[in-house]
C-alpha positions in Angstrom: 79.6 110.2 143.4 79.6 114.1 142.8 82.3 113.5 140.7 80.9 111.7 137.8 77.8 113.8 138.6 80.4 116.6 137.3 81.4 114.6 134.3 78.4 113.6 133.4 77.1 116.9 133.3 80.0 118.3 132.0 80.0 115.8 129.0 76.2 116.6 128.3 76.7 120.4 128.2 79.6 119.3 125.6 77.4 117.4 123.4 75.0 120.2 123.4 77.8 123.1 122.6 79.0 120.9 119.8 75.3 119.9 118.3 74.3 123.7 118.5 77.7 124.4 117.1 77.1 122.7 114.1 73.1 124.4 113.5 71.5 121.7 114.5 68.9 121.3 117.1 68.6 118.2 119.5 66.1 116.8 117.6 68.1 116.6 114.1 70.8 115.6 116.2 69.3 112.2 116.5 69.2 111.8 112.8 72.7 112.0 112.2 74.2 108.8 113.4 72.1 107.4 110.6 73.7 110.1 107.9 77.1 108.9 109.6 76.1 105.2 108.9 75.3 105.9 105.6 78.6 108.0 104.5 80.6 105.5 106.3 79.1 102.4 104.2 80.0 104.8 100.8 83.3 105.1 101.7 83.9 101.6 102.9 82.5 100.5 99.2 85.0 103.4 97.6 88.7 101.2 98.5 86.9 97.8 96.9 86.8 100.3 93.8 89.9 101.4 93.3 91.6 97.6 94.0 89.5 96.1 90.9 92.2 97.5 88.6 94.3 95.1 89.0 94.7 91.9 87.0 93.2 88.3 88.1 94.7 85.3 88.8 94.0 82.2 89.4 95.7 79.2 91.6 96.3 76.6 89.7 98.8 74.4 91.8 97.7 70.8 92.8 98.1 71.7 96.4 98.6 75.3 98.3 100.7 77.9 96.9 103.4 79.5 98.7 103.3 83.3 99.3 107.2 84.6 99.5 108.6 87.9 100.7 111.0 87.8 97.8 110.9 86.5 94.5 112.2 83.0 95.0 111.9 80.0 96.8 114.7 80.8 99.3 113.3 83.6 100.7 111.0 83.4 103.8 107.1 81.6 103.3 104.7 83.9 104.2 101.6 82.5 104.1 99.7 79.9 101.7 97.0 80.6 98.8 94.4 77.4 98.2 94.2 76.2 94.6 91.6 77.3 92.5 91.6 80.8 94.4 91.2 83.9 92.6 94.2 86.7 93.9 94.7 90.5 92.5 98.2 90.7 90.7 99.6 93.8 90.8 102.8 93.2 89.0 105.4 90.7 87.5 109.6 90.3 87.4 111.6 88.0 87.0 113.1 85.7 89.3 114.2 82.1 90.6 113.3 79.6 88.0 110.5 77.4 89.4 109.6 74.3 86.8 111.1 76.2 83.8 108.9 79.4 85.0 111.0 82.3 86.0 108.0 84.8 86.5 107.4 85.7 89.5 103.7 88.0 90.4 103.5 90.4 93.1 100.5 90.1 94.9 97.6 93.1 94.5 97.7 94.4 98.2 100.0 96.9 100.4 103.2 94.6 100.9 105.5 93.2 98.8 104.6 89.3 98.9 105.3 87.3 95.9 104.1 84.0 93.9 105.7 81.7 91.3 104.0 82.4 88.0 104.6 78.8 87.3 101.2 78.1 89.3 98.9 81.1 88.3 97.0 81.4 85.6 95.9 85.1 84.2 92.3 85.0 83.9 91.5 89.1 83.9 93.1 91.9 82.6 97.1 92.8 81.9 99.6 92.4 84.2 102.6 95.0 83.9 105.8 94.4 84.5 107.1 95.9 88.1 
C-alpha cells in the first residue's frame, strides 16, 4: 500500500516537473492532448499523400488475382486481389509469360509482391519500368 502511494506520488510530481518544464501551467496542460490529437490526425493524412503518386490499376481477371513474391507463376502465392479492385502500381519488368502477357507490376506498397499484367488494366497515371 505505501508503495504505490510512493509511485503515485512520485509519478504526479513527474507530470508536474515535465508540464512546468515545457511553460505550461496545469491548466493549459489539459489542452494539449487535444493539440496532440490534432497533429497526430495531420500526420496520419501526410503518408496517404505521398502514396497517390503512383499509377492505378485495375483487376480485371474473371476470378481473384494472385499476388507473387516473384515475377512468375512458380514462385510462392502470397495473397489474392478481388476483380474489379483498384491497387497502386509502383513498377513493371518483365517476366514469365502468362496468356501471351510477359509484364509483370510490382505492387505500390513496402514489399516486393508482384501481379501478372495479363489481368490489370492501367486506369491512372504512368507506370515506369523497375
Amino acid at each position: 500500500m505505501r508503495q504505490s502511494i510512493r509511485a503515485t506520488l512520485i509519478s504526479t510530481a513527474m507530470a508536474a516537473a515535465v508540464v512546468t518544464g515545457m511553460g505550461m501551467t496545469p491548466a493549459t496542460a489539459s489542452t494539449v492532448p487535444a493539440r496532440q490529437a490534432a497533429v497526430q490526425s495531420s500526420t496520419v493524412a501526410a503518408p496517404a499523400a505521398r502514396v497517390d503518386h503512383y499509377a492505378k490499376g485495375k483487376v480485371t481477371s474473371r476470378g481473384r488475382l494472385a499476388i507473387r513474391a516473384m515475377p512468375t507463376t512458380h514462385s510462392r502465392r502470397l495473397g489474392w486481389l478481388r476483380s474489379g479492385q483498384i491497387v497502386d502500381i509502383k513498377c513493371w519488368t518483365w517476366g514469365e509469360s502468362v496468356k501471351g502477357d510477359r509484364r509483370w507490376y510490382r505492387l505500390g506498397i513496402s514489399t516486393k509482391e508482384w501481379v501478372a499484367g495479363r489481368y490489370i488494366r492501367i486506369v491512372k497515371g504512368k507506370v515506369p519500368h523497375c
